[in-house]
C-alpha positions in Angstrom: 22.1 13.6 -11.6 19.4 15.9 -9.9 15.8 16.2 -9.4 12.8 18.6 -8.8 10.5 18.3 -6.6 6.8 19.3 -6.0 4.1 18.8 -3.5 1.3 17.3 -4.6 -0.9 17.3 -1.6 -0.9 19.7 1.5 0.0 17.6 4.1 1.5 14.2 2.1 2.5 12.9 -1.3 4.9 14.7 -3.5 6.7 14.3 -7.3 9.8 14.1 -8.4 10.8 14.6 -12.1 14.5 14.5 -14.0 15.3 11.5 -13.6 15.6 8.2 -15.3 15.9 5.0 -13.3 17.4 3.2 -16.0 20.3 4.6 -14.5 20.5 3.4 -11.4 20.5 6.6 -8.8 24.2 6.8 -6.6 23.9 7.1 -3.1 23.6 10.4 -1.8 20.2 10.5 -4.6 18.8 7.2 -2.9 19.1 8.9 0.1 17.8 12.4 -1.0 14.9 9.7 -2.5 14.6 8.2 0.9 14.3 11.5 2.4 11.5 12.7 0.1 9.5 9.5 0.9 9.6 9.8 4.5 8.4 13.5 5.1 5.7 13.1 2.2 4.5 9.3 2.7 3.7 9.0 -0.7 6.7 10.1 -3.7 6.1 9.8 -7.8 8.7 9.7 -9.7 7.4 10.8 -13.2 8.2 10.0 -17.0 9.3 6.8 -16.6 9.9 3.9 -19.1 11.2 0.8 -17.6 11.4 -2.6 -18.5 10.1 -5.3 -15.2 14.0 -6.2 -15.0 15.3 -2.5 -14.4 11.8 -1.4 -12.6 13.0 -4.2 -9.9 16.6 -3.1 -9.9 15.5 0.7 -9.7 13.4 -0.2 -6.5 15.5 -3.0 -4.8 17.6 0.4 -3.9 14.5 0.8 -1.6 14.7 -2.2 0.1 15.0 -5.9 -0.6 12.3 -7.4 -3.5 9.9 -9.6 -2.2 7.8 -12.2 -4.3 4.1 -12.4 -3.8 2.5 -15.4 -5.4 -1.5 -13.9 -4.9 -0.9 -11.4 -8.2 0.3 -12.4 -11.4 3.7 -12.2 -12.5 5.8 -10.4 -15.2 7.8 -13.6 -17.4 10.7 -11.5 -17.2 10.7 -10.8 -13.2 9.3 -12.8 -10.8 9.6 -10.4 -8.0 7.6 -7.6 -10.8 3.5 -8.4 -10.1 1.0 -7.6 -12.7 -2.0 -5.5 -11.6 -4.3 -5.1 -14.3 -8.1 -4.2 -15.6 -8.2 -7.7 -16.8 -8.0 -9.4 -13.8 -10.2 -12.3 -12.8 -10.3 -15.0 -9.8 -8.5 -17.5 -12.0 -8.8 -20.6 -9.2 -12.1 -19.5 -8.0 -15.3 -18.6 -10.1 -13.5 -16.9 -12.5 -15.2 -13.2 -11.8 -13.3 -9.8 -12.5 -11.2 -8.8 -9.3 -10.6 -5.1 -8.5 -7.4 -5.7 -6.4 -7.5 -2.9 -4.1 -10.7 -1.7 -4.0 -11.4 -0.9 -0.6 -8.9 0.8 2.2 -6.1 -0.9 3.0 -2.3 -1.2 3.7 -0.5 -4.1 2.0 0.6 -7.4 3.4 -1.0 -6.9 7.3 -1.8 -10.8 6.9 1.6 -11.3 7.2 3.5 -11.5 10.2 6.2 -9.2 8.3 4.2 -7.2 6.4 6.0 -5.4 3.9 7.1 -1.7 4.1 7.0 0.1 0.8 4.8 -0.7 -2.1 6.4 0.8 -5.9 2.9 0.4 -8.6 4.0 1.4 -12.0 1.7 2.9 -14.7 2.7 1.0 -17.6 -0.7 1.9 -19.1 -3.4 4.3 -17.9 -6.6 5.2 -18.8 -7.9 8.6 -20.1 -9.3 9.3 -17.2 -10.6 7.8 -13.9 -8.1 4.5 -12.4 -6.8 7.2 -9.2 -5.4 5.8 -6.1 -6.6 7.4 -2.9 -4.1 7.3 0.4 -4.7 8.2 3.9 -2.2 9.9 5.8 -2.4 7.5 9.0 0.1 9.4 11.1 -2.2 12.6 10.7 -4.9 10.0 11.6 -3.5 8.6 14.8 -2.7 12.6 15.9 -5.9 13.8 15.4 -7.6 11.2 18.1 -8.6 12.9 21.5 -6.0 11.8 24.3 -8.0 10.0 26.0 -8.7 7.8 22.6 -4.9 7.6 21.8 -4.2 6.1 25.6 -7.2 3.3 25.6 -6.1 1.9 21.8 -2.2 2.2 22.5 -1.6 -0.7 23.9 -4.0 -3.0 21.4 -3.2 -5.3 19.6 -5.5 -6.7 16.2 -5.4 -10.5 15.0 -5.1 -10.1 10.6 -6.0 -13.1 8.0 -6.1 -13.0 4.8 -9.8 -14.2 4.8 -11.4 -12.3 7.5 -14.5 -12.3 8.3 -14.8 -8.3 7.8 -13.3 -7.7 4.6 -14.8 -5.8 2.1 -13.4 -6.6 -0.9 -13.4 -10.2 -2.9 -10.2 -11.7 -2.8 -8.4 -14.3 -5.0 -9.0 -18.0 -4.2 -5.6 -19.1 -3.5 -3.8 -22.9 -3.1 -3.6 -24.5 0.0 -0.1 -24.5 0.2 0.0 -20.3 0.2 -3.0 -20.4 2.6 -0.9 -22.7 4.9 2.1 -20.3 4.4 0.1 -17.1 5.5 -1.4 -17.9 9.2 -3.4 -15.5 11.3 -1.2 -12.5 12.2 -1.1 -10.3 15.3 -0.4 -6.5 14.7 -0.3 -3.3 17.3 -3.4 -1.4 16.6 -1.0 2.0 17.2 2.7 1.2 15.4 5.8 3.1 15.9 7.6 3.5 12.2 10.9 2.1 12.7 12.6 5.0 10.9 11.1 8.2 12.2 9.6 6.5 15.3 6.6 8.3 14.5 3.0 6.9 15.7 0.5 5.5 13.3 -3.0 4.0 13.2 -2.3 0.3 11.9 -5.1 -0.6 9.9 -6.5 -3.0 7.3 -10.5 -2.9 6.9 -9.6 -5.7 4.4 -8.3 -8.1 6.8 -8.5 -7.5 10.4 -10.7 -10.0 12.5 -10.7 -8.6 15.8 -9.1 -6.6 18.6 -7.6 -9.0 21.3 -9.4 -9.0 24.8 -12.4 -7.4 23.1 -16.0 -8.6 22.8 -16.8 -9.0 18.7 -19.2 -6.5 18.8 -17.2 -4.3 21.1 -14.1 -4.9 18.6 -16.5 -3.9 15.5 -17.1 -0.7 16.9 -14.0 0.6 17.6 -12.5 -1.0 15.0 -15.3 1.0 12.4 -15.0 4.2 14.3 -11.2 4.6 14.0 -11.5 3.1 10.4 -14.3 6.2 9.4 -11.9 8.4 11.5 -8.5 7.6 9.5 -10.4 7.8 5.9 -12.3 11.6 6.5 -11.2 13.5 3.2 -8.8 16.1 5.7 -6.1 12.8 5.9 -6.3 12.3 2.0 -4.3 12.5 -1.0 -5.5 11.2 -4.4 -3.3 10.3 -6.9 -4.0 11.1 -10.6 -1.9 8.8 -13.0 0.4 10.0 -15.6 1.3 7.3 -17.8 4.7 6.6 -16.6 4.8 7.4 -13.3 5.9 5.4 -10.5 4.0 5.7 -7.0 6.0 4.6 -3.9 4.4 4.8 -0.7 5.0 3.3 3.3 2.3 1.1 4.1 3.9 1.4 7.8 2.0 4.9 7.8 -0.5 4.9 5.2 -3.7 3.1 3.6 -4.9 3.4 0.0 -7.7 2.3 -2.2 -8.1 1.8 -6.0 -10.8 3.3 -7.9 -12.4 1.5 -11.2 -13.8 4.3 -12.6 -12.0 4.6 -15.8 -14.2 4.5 -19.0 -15.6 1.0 -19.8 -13.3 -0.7 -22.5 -10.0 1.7 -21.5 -7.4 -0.6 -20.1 -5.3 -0.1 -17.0 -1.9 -1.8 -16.5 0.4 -1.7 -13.3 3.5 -3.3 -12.3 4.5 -3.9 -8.8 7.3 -4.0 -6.6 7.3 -4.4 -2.9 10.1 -4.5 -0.3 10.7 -6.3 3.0 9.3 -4.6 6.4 9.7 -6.2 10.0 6.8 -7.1 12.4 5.4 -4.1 13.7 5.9 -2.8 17.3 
């Protein structure tokens, strides 16, 4: 088994196509996988057709499932989420929820957020539906010194409800609320493969800087968010139906865009896979 592979964007993201993960890459592919993922940030893997079961097992080789109980789930895989154009806040008021809609990374509300995040177009629409990612490594290298040395050594307090977010999130039980307490995250983390810097941020959920003022936090916190999202530290993702998008949320944000014509339907399935707490 090979594969080819192409650049999608000049300075992150890039496609792979040949192969069918039905068959379960050996390891010297996983790692030639890996490899891809970690120079680029962001790898497709196109023409797939995969069933929640073997999309799971063709991702666990990734890292280790997790489950996530905030999406809905496939019947056939619990650890397989459902991310759709039909989606509503089921325990709340019922409205349509665009899950994504705004920058983020996945999972910073957690104290071990997860690392890689595997989205699945089972069905996209004609046009319109792209994801949009930030390259947060180019982000955190493009800061003046002086920048980079004040926000090295602080640290950001993330909930699930924060008072900043931007986007309406699901109403969820109080036994997941209880299970998803306030977490503390380094505002500048070190990946814990290439030991590469990043930005660390979530404009979805981070509350405040530690040792800051509120309004002093809100600030920074808004310039470094405007700095990390300039169009130079993009890539945006057009779907083919089929592909599979894997990125690191240890170095990157994203953001979903609704834009697809009214009526069209757009269906994802989602993996994600352990990470530690940042450092």
């Amino acid at each position: 088994m090979s594969f080819q592979t192409e650049k999608l964007g000049g300075h992150m993201a890039a496609a792979v196509s040949g192969l069918d993960l039905n068959h379960l890459p050996d390891a010297p592919m996983q790692a030639a996988l890996q490899d891809v993922l970690h120079d680029n940030l962001v790898l497709c893997i196109r023409g797939q057709a995969l069933a929640p079961v073997a999309f799971r097992d063709a991702m666990a080789r990734f890292g280790t499932p997790m489950l996530r109980k905030q999406l809905e789930r496939t019947p056939e895989c619990a650890e397989v989420n459902i991310i759709s154009s039909e989606d509503r806040d089921a325990l709340g008021d019922g409205r349509k929820i665009v899950n994504g809609a705004n920058w983020h990374t996945d999972d910073s509300f957690m104290r071990a957020p997860c690392s890689l995040t595997m989205l699945y177009g089972v069905v996209v629409p004609s046009r319109g539906g792209d994801t949009q990612f930030t390259n947060m490594y180019a982000a955190y290298e493009d800061l003046p010194t002086e920048t980079r040395r004040r926000i090295d050594p602080l640290k950001v307090v993330h909930k699930y409800h924060s008072r900043r977010k931007l986007t309406y999130v699901s109403t969820r039980p109080a036994d997941e609320m209880a299970a998803m307490p306030e977490a503390t995250h380094p505002l500048v983390r070190t990946h814990p493969e290439t030991q590469r810097k990043s930005l660390y941020l979530n404009p979805n959920r981070m509350e405040y800087i530690v040792g800051l003022e509120r309004a002093e936090s809100d600030r920074l916190l808004d310039e470094l968010i405007a700095h990390a999202t300039q169009m130079k530290h993009q890539y945006r993702h057009v779907w083919r139906q089929g592909d599979i998008v894997i990125w690191d949320n240890r170095c990157t944000m994203h953001k979903a865009n609704a834009d697809y014509p009214e009526g069209e339907r757009r269906l994802m399935h989602r993996v994600i896979v352990a990470g530690t707490e940042p450092v």
